[in-house]
KEKE-3310 file (N, C-alpha, C; in steps of 0.2 Angstrom, whole numbers, plus 5000, padded with zeros to 4 digits):
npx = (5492:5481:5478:5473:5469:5464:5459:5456:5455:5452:5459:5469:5461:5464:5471:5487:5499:5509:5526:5522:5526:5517:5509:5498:5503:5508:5498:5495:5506:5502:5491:5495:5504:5493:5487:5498:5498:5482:5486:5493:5480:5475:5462:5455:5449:5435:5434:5423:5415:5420:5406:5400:5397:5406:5418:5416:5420:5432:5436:5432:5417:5413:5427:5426:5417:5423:5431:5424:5419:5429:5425:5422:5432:5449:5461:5473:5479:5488:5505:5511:5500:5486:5470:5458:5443:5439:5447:5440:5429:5440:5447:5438:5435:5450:5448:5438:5442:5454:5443:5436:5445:5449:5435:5436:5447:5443:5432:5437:5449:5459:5463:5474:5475:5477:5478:5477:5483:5477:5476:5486:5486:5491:5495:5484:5475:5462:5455:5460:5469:5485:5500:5500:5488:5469:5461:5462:5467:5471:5468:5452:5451:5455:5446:5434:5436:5437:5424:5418:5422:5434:5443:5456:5467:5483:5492:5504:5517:5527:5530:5543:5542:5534:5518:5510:5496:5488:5493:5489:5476:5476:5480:5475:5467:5469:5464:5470:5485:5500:5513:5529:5542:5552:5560:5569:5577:5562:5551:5534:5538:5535:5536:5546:5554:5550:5537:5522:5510:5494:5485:5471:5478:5496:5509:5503:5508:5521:5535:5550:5563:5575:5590:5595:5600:5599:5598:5595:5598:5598:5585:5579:5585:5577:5563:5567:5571:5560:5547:5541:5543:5533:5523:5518:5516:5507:5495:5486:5469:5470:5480:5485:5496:5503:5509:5523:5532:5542:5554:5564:5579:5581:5568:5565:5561:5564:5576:5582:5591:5586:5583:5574:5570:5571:5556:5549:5553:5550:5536:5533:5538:5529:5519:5521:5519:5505:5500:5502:5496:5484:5475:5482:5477:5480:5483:5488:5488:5494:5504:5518:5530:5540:5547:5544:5548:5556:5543:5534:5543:5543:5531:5527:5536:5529:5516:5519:5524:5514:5506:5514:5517:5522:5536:5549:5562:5559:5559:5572:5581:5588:5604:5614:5628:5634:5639:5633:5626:5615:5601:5601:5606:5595:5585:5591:5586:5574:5570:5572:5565:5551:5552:5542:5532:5531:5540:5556)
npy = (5123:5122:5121:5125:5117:5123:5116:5108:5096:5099:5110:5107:5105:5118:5119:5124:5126:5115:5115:5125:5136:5137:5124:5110:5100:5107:5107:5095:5092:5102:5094:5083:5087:5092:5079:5074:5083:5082:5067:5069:5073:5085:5099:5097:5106:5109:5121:5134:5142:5158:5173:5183:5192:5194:5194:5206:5213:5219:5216:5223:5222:5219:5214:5202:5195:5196:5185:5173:5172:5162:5151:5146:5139:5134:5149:5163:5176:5185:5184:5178:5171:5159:5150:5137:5128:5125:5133:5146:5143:5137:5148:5154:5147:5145:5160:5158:5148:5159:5167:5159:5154:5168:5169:5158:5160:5173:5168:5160:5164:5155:5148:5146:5146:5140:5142:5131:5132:5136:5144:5157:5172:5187:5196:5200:5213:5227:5226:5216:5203:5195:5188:5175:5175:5176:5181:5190:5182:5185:5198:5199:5190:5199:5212:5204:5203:5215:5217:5208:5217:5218:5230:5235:5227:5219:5217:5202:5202:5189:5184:5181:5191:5205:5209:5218:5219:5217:5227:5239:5238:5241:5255:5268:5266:5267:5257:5244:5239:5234:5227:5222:5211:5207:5202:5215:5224:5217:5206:5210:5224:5234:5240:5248:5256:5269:5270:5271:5272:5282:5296:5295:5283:5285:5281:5267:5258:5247:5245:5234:5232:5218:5214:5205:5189:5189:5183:5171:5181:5192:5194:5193:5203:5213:5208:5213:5225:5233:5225:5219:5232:5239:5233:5232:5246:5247:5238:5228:5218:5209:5197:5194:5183:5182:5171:5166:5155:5155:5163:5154:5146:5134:5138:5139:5152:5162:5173:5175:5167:5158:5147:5133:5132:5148:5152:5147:5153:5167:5165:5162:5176:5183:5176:5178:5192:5193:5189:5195:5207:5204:5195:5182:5182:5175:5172:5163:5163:5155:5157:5160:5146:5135:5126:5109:5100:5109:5117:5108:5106:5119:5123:5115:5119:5129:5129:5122:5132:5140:5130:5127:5133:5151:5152:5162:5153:5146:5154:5154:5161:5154:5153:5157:5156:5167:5179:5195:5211:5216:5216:5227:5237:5239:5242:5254:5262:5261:5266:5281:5283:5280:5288:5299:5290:5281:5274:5267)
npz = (5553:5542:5522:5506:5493:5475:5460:5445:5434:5423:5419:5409:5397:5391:5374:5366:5353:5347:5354:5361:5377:5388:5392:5391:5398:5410:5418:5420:5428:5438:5444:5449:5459:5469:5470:5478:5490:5494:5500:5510:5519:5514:5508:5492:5482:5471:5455:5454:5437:5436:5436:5422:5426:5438:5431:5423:5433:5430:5418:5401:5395:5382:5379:5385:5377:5366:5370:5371:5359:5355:5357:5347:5337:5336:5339:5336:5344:5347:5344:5354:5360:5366:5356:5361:5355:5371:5380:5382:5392:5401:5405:5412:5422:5429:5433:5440:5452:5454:5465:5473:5481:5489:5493:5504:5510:5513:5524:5532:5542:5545:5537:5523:5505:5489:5471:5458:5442:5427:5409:5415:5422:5424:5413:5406:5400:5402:5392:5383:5380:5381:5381:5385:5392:5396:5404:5419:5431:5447:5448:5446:5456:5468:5463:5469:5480:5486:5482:5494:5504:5509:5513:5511:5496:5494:5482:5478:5468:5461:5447:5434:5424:5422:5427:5419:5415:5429:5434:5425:5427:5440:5443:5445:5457:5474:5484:5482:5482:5471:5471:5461:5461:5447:5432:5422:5408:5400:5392:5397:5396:5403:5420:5425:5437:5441:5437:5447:5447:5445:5448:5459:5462:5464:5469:5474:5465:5467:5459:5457:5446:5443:5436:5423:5429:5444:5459:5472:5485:5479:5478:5490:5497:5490:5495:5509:5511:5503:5497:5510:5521:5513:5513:5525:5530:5523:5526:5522:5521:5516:5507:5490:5482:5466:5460:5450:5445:5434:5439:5442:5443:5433:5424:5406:5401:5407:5413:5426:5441:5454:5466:5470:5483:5485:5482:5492:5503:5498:5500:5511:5520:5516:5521:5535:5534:5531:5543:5552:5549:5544:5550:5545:5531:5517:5500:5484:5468:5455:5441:5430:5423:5416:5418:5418:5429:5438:5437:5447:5459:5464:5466:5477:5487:5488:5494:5505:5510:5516:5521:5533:5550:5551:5558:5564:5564:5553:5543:5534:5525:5506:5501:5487:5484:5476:5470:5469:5466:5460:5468:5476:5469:5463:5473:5479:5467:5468:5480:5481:5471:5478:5490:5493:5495:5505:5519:5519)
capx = (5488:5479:5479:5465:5470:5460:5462:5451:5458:5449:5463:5472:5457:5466:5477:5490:5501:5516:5529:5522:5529:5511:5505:5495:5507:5509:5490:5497:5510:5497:5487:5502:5506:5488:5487:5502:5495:5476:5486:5494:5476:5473:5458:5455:5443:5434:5433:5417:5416:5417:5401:5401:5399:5412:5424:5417:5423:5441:5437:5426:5412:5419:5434:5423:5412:5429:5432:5417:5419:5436:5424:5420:5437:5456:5462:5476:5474:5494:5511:5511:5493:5481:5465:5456:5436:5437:5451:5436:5428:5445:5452:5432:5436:5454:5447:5435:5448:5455:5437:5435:5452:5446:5429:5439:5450:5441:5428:5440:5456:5465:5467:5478:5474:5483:5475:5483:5478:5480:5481:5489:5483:5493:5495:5478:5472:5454:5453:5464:5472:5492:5505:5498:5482:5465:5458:5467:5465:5472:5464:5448:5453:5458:5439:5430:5440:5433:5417:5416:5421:5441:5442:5462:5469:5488:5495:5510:5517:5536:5535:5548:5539:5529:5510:5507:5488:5486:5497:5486:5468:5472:5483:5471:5464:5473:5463:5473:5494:5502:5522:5530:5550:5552:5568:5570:5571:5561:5544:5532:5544:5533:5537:5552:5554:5544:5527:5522:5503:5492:5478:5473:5483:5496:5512:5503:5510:5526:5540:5558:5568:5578:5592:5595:5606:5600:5600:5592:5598:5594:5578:5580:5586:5570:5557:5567:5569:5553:5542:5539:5541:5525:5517:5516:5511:5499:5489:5481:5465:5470:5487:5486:5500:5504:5515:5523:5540:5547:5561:5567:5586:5580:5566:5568:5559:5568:5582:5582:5592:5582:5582:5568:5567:5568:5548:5544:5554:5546:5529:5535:5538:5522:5513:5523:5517:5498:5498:5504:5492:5476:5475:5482:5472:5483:5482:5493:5487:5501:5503:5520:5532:5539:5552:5539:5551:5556:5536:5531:5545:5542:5523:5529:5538:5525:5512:5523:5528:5507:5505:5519:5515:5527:5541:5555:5566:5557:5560:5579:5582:5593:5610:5617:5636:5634:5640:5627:5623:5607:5596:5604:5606:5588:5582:5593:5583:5567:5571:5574:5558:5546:5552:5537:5523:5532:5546:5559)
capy = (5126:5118:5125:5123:5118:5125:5114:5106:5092:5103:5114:5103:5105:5124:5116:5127:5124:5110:5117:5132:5133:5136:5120:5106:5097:5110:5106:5089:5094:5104:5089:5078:5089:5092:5074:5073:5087:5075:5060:5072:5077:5094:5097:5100:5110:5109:5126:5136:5147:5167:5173:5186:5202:5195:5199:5213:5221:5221:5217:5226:5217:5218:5208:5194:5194:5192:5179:5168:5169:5158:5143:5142:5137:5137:5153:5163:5181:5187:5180:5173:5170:5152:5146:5131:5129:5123:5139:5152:5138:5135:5154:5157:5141:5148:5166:5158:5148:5162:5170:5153:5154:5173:5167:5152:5164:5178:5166:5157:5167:5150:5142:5148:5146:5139:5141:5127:5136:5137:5150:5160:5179:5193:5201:5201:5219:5225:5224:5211:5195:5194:5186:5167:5177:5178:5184:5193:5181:5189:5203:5198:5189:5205:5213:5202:5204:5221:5217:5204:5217:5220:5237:5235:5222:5219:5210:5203:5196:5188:5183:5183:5195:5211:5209:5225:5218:5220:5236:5245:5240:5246:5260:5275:5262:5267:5253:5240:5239:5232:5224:5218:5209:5204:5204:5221:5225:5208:5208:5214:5232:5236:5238:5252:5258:5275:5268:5272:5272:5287:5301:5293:5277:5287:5277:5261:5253:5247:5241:5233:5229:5216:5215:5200:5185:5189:5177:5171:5184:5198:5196:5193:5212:5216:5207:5215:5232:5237:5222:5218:5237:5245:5229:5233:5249:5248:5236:5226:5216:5200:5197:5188:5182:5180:5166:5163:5153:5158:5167:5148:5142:5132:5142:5141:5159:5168:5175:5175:5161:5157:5140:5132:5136:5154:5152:5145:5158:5173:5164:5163:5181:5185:5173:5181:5200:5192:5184:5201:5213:5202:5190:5178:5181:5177:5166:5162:5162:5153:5161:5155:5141:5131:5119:5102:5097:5118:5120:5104:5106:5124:5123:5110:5124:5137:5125:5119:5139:5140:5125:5128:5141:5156:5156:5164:5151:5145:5161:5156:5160:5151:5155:5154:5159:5171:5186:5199:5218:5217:5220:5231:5243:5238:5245:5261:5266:5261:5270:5286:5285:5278:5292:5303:5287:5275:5274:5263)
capz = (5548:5534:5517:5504:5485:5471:5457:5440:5427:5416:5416:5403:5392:5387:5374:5363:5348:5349:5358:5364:5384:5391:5385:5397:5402:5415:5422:5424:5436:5445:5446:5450:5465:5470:5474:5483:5497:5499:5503:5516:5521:5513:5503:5486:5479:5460:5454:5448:5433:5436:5433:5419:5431:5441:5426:5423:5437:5428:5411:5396:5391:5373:5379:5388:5371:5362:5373:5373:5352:5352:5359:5340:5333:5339:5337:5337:5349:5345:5342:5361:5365:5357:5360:5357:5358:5376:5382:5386:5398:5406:5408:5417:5429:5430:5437:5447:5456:5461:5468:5478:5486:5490:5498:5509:5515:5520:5526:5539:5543:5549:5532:5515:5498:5483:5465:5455:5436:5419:5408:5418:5420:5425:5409:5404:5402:5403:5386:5378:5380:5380:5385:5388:5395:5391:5410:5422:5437:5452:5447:5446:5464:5470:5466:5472:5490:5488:5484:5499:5511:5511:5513:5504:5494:5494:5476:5478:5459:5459:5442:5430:5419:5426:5429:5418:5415:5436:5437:5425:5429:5449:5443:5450:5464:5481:5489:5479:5483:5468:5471:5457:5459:5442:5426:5418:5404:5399:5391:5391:5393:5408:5427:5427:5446:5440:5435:5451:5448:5442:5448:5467:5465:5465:5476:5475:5463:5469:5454:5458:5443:5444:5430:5423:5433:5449:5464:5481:5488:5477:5481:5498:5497:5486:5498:5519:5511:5498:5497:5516:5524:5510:5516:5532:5530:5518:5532:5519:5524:5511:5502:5485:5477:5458:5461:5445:5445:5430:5440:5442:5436:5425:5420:5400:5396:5411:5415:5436:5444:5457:5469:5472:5491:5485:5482:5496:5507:5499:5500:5519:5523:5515:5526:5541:5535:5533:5552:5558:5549:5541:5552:5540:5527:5511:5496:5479:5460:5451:5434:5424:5426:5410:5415:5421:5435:5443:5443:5451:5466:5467:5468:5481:5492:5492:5498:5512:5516:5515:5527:5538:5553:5551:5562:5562:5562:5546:5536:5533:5517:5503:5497:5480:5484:5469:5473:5465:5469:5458:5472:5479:5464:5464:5481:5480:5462:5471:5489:5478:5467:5484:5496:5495:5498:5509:5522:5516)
cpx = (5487:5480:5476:5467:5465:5462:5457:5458:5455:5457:5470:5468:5461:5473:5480:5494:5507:5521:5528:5524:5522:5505:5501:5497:5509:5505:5493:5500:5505:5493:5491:5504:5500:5486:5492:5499:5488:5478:5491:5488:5472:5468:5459:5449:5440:5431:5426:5420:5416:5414:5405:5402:5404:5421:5424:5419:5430:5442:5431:5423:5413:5424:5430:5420:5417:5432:5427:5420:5425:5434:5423:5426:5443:5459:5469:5479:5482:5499:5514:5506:5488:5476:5465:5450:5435:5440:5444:5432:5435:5448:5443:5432:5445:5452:5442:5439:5450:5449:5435:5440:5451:5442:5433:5446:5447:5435:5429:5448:5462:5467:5469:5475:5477:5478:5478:5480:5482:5472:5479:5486:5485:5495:5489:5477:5466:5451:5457:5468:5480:5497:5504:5491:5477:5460:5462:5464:5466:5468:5456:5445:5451:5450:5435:5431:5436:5427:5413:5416:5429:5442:5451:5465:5477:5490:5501:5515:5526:5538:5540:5546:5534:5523:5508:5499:5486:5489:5491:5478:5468:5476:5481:5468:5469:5470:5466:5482:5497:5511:5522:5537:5550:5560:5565:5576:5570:5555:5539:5535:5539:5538:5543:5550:5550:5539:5524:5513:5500:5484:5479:5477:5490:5503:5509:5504:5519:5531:5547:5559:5572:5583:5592:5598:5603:5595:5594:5590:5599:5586:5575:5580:5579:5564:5560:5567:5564:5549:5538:5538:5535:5522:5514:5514:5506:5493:5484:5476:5465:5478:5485:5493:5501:5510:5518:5530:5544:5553:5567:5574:5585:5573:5569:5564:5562:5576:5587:5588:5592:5584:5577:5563:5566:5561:5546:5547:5550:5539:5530:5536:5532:5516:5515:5519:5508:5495:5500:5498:5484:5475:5473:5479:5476:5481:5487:5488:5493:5499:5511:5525:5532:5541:5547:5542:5554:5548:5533:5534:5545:5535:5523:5529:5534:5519:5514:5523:5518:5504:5508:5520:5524:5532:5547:5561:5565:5558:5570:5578:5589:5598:5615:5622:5636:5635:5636:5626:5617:5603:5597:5605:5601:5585:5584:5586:5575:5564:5571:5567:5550:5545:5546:5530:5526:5541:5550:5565)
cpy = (5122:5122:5122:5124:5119:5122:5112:5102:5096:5107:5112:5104:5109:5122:5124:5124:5117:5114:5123:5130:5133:5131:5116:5102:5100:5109:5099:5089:5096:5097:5082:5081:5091:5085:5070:5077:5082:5070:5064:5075:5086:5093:5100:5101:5112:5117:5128:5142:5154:5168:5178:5194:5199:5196:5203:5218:5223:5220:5221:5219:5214:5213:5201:5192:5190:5185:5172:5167:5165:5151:5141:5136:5140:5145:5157:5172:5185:5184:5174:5168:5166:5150:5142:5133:5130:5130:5144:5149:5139:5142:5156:5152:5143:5154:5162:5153:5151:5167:5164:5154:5161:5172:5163:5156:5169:5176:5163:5159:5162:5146:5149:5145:5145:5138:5138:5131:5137:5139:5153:5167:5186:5196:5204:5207:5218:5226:5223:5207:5198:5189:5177:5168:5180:5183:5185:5192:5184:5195:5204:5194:5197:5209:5211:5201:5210:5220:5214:5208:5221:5227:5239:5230:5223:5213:5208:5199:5195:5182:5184:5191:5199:5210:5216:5224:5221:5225:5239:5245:5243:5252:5265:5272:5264:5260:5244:5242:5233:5231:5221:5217:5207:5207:5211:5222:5219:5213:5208:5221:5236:5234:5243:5254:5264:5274:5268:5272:5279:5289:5299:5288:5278:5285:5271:5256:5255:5241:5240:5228:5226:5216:5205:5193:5184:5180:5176:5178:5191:5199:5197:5200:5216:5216:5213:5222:5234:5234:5223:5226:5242:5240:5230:5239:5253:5245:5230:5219:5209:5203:5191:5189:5180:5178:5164:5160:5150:5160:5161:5147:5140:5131:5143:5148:5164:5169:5176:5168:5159:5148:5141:5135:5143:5155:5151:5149:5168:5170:5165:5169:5184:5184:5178:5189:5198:5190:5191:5206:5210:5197:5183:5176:5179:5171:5166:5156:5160:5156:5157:5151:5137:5127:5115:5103:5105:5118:5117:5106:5112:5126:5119:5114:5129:5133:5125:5126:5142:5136:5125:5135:5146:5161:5160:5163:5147:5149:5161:5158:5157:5153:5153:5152:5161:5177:5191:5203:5219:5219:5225:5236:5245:5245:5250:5265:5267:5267:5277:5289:5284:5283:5296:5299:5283:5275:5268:5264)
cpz = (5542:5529:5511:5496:5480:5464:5450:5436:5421:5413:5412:5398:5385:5382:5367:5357:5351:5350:5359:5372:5388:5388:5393:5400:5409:5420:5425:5431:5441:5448:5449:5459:5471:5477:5477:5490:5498:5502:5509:5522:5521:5508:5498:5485:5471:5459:5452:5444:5436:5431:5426:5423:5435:5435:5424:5425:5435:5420:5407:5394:5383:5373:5378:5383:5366:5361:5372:5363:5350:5353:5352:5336:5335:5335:5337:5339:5345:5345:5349:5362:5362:5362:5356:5360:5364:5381:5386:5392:5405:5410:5413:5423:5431:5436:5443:5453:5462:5467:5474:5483:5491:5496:5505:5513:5519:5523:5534:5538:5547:5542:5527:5510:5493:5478:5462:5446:5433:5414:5415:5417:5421:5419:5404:5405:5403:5397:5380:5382:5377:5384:5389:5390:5395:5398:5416:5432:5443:5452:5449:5455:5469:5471:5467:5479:5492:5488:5491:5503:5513:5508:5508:5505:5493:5487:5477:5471:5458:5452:5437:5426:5425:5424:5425:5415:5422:5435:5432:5426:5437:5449:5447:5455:5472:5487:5487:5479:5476:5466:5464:5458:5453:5434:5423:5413:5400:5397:5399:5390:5400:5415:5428:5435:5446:5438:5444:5453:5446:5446:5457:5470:5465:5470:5478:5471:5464:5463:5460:5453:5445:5436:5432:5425:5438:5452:5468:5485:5487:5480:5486:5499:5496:5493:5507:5516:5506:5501:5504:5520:5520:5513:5522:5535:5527:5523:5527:5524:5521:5506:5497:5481:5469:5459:5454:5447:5440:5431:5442:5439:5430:5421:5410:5396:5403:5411:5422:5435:5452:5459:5468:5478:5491:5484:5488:5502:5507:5499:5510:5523:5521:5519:5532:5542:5536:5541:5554:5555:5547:5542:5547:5534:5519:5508:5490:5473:5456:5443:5431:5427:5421:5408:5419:5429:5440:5446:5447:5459:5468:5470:5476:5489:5492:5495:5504:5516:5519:5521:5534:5544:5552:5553:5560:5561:5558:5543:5536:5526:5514:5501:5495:5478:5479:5473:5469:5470:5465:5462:5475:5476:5463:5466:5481:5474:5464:5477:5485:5475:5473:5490:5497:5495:5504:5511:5522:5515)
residu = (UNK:UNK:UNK:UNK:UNK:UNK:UNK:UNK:UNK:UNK:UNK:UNK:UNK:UNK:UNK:UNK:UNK:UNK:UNK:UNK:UNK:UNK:UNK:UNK:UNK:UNK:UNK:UNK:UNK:UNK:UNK:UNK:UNK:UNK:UNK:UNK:UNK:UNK:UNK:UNK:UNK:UNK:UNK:UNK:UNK:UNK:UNK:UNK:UNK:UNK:UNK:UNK:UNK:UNK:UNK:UNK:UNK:UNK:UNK:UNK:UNK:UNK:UNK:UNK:UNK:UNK:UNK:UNK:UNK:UNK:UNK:UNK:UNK:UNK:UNK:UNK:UNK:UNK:UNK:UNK:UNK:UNK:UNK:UNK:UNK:UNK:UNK:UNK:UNK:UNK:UNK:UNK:UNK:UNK:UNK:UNK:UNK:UNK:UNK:UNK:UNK:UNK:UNK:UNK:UNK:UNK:UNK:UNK:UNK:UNK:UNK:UNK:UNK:UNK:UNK:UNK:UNK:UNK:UNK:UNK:UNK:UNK:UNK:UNK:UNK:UNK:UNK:UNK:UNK:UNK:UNK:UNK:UNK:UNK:UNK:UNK:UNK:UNK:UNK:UNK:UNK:UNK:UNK:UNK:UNK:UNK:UNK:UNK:UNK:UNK:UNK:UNK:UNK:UNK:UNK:UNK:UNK:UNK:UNK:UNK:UNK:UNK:UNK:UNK:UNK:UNK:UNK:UNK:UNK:UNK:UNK:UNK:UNK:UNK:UNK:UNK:UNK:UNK:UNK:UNK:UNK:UNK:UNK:UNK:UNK:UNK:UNK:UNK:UNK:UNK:UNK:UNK:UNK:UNK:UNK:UNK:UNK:UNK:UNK:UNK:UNK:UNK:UNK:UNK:UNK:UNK:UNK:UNK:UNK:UNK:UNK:UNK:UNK:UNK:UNK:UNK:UNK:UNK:UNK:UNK:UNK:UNK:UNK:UNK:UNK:UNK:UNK:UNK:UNK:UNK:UNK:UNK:UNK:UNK:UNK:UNK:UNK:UNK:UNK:UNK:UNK:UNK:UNK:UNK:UNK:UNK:UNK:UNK:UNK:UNK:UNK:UNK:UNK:UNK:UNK:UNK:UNK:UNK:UNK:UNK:UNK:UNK:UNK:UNK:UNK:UNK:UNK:UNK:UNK:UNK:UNK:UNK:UNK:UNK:UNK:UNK:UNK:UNK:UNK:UNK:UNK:UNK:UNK:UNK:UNK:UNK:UNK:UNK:UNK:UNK:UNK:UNK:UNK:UNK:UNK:UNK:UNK:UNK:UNK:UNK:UNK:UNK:UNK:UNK:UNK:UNK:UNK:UNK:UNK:UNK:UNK:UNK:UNK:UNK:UNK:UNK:UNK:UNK:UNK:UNK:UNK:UNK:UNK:UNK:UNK:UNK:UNK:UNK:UNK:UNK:UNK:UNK:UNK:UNK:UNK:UNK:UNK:UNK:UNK:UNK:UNK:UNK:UNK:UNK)
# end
């Protein structure tokens, strides 16, 4: 199985203060590991911009206007969040990115998709910029899956931080599945196991806190009993992932202590739930990631779980020798709050 990189040098353009951690040196890496996978035969792909109605299907026009005005002069959105003239360019070749990776999968159900990109989008709501994020890439992924055609979209987001951008624009949506494993209680103060969704969505947004510490095989608990049994019977017709690998060891803004190969294991059980319900329709929008050398070899390992067809005896998973009940305190608070949408 090939696997189809989505990538731009531009995405250095988006530059930020001196030592902020989403800075361009991170674009580098992507471009660093980019052209390790061509010289293995895998293509890259130069992104295009998402139109302006393709953001509007998840953003307010107000936002995008907000947006377009920071190409005047470096600016500074909240205490986390910096542009520079070039940034509104780079976050509309960012989302379309993930709209290409979309296209090239639901066009040929035999290749995967990896968006290499910066900024990063999951916190982005539909009207404001947070968190490192000016446009709420997966999301903007995600409706154009519908507009193509995917009758439900599956999110799946294992960054450090909850995705509360994605969680509330598909809150009332039942045709959107929104997972988040991510540190509790961590910024942004979203993602408790009782956000559950609202009005028809309703049961489709799926939280599991993790407290802070945990392992490999915390999560390993998170993805055999939550993540992977609503995947399967949600049925979705495309999985995207919000791959951020923040939840890294040596991640310096989280609190996880995550391997490496943890990435490329839950990218692996993902592809496994895609080959079984959508015929293999999945992809992964990288979102955060701040030590240079974590993100380089964990971007490494989701590729490879992306490239590598989905056996069974590929889905080992790692382990940390950490003794940890996190997940497991987890899954009970979840199993408790989930029983009246999904069997678990």
């Amino acid at each position: 199985m090939s696997v189809i990189l989505i990538h731009s040098d531009r995405f250095a353009e988006h530059q930020t203060p001196p030592g902020h951690p989403e800075r361009p040196e991170r674009a580098e890496v992507m471009a660093a590991v980019a052209a390790r996978w061509r010289e293995r035969g895998n293509e890259i792909i130069a992104p295009r911009e998402a139109t302006i109605e393709q953001l509007a299907r998840v953003h307010g026009r107000d936002h995008i206007r907000r947006m377009s005005e920071t190409s005047v002069k470096a600016s500074q959105i909240d205490p986390d969040t910096y542009t520079s003239p070039e940034s509104y360019e780079v976050a509309r070749l960012a989302a379309g990115a993930a709209i290409d990776a979309v296209e090239r999968v639901m066009g040929d159900s035999h290749k995967a998709a990896v968006a290499l990109v910066r900024p990063p989008g999951h916190h982005a709501e539909r009207d404001r910029a947070m968190g490192f994020c000016l446009f709420n890439n997966v999301a903007v992924a995600a409706a154009h899956a519908r507009a193509q055609g995917a009758a439900k979209v599956a999110i799946v987001d294992y960054d450090v931080h909850h995705g509360n951008g994605t969680q509330h624009i598909f809150e009332t949506d039942p045709h959107v599945l929104y997972i988040s494993t991510h540190q509790f209680p961590y910024y942004p103060g979203t993602g408790a196991a009782d956000e559950v969704g609202r009005e028809a969505g309703k049961g489709f947004t799926v939280n599991v806190p993790l407290e802070v510490g945990a392992v490999d095989e915390d999560v390993q608990v998170a993805f055999s009993r939550v993540v992977l049994p609503v995947l399967r019977q949600f049925e979705p017709d495309l999985i995207i992932v919000s791959a951020g690998v923040d939840a890294h060891e040596r991640d310096p803004l989280g609190g996880m202590r995550l391997s490496t190969a943890a990435f490329g294991a839950m990218t692996r059980d993902l592809r496994a739930v895609a080959e079984e319900c959508c015929h293999g329709r999945i992809l992964s929008v990288i979102e955060g990631g701040y030590d240079l050398e974590a993100l380089s070899a964990s971007l490494d390992a989701i590729i490879e779980a992306h490239a590598t067809p989905a056996s069974a005896a590929s889905r080992v998973w790692p382990t940390s020798g950490v003794h940890s009940d996190r997940g497991s305190r987890a899954v009970q608070t979840v199993r408790e709050v989930l029983r009246p949408y999904w069997t678990i």
